[in-house]
N, C-alpha and C positions, 0 to 999 in steps of 0.2 A: 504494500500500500504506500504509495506516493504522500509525502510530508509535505502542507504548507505550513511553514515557517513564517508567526504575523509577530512583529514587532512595533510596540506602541509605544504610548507618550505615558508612564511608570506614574499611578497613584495620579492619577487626573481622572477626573469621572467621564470627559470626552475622551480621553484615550481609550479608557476601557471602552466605553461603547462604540466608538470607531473600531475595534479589534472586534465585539461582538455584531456588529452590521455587515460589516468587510466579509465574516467567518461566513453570514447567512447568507449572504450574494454570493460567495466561492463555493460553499456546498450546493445551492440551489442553483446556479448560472453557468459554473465553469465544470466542475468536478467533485463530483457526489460518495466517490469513495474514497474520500483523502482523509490523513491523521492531520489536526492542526494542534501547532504546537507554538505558545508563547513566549515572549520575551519584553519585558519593560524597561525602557530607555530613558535613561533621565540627562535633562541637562549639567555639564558640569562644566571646565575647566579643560581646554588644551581638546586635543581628535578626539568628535563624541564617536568615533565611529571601530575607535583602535581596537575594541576589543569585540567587536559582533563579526559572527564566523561565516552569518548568509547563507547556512548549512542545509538551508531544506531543501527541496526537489525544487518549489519556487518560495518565494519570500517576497514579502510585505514589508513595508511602513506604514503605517495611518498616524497623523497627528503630530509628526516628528520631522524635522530637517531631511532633506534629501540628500542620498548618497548618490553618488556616480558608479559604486560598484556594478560588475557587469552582472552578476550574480540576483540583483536588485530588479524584481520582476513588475512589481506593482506599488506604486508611492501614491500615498493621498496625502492634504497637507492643505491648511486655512491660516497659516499664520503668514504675515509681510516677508520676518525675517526668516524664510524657508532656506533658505541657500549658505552652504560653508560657505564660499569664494566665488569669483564670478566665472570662474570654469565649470563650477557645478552646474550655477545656471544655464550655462551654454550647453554643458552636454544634455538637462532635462529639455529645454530646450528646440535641441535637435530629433530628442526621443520622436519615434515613428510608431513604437508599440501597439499604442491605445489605452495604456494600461497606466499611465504614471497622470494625475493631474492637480491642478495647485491653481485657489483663486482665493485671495484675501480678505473677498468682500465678505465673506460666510460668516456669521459666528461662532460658528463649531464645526467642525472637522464629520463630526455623526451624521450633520443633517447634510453636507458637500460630499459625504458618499452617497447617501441615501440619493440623493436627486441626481448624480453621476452615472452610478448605477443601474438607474430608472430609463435617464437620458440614452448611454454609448450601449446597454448591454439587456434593456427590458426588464430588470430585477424590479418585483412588486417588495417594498417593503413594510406594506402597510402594519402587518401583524406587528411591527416594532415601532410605531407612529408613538408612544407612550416615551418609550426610551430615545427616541429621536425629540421629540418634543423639549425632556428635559434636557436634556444633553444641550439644546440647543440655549435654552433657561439660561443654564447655569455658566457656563463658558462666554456666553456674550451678557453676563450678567444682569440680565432681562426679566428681573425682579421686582415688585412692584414699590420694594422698600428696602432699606439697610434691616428692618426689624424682621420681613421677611427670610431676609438672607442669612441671618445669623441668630433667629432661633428656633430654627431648624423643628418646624412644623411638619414638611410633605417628607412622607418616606422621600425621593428622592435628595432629598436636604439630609436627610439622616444617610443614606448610600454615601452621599460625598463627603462626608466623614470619613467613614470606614475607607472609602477608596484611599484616601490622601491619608489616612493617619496608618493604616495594617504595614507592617514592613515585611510580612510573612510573604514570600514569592509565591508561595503554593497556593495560600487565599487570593491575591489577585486574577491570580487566571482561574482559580475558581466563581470568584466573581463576574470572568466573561462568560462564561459558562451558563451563572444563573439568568445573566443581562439576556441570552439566546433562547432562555426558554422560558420565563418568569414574568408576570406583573411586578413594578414596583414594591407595590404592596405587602406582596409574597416575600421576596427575597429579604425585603428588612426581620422579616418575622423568622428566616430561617434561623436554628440552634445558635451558628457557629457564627455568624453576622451579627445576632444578637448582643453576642458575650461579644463580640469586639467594641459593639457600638456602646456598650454602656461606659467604660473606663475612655473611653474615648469624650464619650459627652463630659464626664465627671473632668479631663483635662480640656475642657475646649470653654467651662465656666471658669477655669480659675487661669487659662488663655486672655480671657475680655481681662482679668482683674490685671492679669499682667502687665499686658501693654498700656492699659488706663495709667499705671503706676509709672510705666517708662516713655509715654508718647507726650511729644509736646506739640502743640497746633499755632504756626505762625504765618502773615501771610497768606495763606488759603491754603497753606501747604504741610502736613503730618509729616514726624520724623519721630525713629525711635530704634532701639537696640535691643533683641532680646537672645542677643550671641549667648548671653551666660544662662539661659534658661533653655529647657529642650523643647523646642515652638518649632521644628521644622515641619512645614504641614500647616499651620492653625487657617482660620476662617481668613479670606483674604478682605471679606468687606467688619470685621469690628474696627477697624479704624473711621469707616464712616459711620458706623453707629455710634460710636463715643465722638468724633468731630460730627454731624452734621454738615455743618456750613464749608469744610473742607474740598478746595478742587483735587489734589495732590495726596500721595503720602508713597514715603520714602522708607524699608524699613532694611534691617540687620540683621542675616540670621544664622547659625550656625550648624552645622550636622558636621557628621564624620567624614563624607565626601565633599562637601565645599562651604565656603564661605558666598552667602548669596544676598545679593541684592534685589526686594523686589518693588518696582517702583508701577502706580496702577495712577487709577483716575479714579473720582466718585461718580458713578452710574447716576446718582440722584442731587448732584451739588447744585446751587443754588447759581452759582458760577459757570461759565462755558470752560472745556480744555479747550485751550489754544494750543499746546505743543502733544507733539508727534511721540511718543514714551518709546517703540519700537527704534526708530532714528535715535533718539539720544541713547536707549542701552549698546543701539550698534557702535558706537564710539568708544564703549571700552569689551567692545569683545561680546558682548549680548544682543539680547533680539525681542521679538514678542509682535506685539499687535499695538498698533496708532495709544488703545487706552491702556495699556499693561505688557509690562517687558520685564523681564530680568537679567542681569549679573553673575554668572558664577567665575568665582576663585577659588585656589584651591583652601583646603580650609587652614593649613600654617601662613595665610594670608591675607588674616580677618583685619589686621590693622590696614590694609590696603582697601578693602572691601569697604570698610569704615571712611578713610580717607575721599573714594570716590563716591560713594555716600552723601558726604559733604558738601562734595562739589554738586550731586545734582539737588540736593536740598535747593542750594544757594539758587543753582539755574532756576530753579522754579517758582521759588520764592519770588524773586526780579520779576520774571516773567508774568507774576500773578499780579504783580504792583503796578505794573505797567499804567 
């Protein structure tokens, strides 16, 4: 039995669902007797690419930067900064495939297969209209409120939890698993998603109290540091729920594999963005989308992380005052 090999975007709730949509259009579209088998990709610091092997019979991206490797069968992809270098782009590009596609307008990655799929190849996706919906919610954070966002009412607000906070490899691509065959609903209720999500919420309330303690709101623009706390993962909108009136926030964080910058926009500010967050993280080596980009260094170089921190505080600050 022939292996596809899908590699996503590691503890993002559109990655996973972009790997369990991708799964349902290659079993139902292309090839009905394949083993698929996963891998989660995170951003970091230096070649994201040095250590993935592209071992299956064919192989996947969704949700993640594109490789030029030749081994690299089918790439999907909604973010600006898609591309290592500008070789990459030339060679996706030049792709004649059919099989590789990337548009930045999308909010999520889930619902830009979903309608790709629909579009080049006839896949109905409708039976997963649930999971494409939120996916789509959540990732272009299409919220009706900061209070929505961050207390975590809809099972799907409870899955994005667990997605981002479980570090267990074997629970995530079980998670794509339940995303291919589950209601919402269901899945939050399973055993083993249960017992994750409770210690999880218990660290995602004393998350809010954290950052309340270490965030300061100047200018329209949030800053804060929670390197010496283990916050890698928390809720990316509590900063607009403790600022309100904030356009900006800048924050510091730290885990075992990098020191990370993530710099976003408020979905509900009172204020318009006027700068590009994707453009300013490409300037030190990150990327992301127009409202939310990040930073990764490696993590013995959180005072660097810190330092450029600083500087885009400042940018933004200026920028806000204008």
């Amino acid at each position: 039995m022939e292996t596809m090999k899908v590699y996503f975007h590691n503890n993002c709730f559109d990655g996973l669902a972009s790997a369990a949509v991708f799964s349902c259009f290659y079993r139902s579209a292309v090839r009905k007797d394949c083993k698929f088998v996963y891998e989660g990709l995170a951003h970091k610091a230096g070649e994201l690419f040095i250590d993935v092997q592209f071992d299956g019979d064919e192989n996947a991206i969704v949700d993640f930067k594109y490789s030029s490797d030749p081994r690299l069968t089918w790439w999907f992809d909604h973010h600006q900064s898609a591309f290592l270098s500008k070789a990459d782009e030339e060679h996706f590009r030049a792709d004649e495939s059919g099989r590789k596609f990337h548009d930045p307008t999308y909010h999520s990655c889930t619902k830009f297969i979903a309608e790709m799929t629909q579009e080049h190849f006839g896949y109905d996706s409708s039976r997963l209209d649930e999971l494409v919906r939120w996916a789509d919610i959540i990732d272009g954070a299409q919220f009706a409120d900061a209070k929505t966002a961050v207390e975590l009412g809809e099972a799907a607000m409870k899955l994005m939890m667990v997605v981002e906070g479980v570090r267990d490899n074997g629970k995530v691509y079980r998670l794509i698993e339940e995303f291919k065959e589950k209601p919402l609903a269901e899945i939050i209720e399973v055993g083993w998603v249960r017992d994750e999500f409770r210690p999880l919420y218990e660290r995602h309330l004393r998350s809010i109290d954290i950052i309340r303690s270490r965030a300061e709101c100047s200018d329209r623009t949030i800053s804060f540091d929670v390197s010496g706390h283990d916050l890698e993962g928390y809720n990316k909108f509590i900063p607009y729920y403790l600022f309100p009136d904030a356009t900006y926030c800048v924050g510091v964080s730290l885990s075992s594999f990098r020191a990370k910058i993530s710099v976003g926009s408020n979905p509900w500010a009172p204020h318009p963005r006027t700068q590009n967050l994707a453009l300013l993280c490409e300037r030190y080596g990150g990327g992301g989308h127009p409202v939310v980009g990040a930073i990764s260094f490696p993590p013995d170089q959180l005072e660097k992380a810190r330092r450029v921190a600083g500087e885009i505080v400042q940018e933004l600050r200026t920028a806000s005052v204008r």
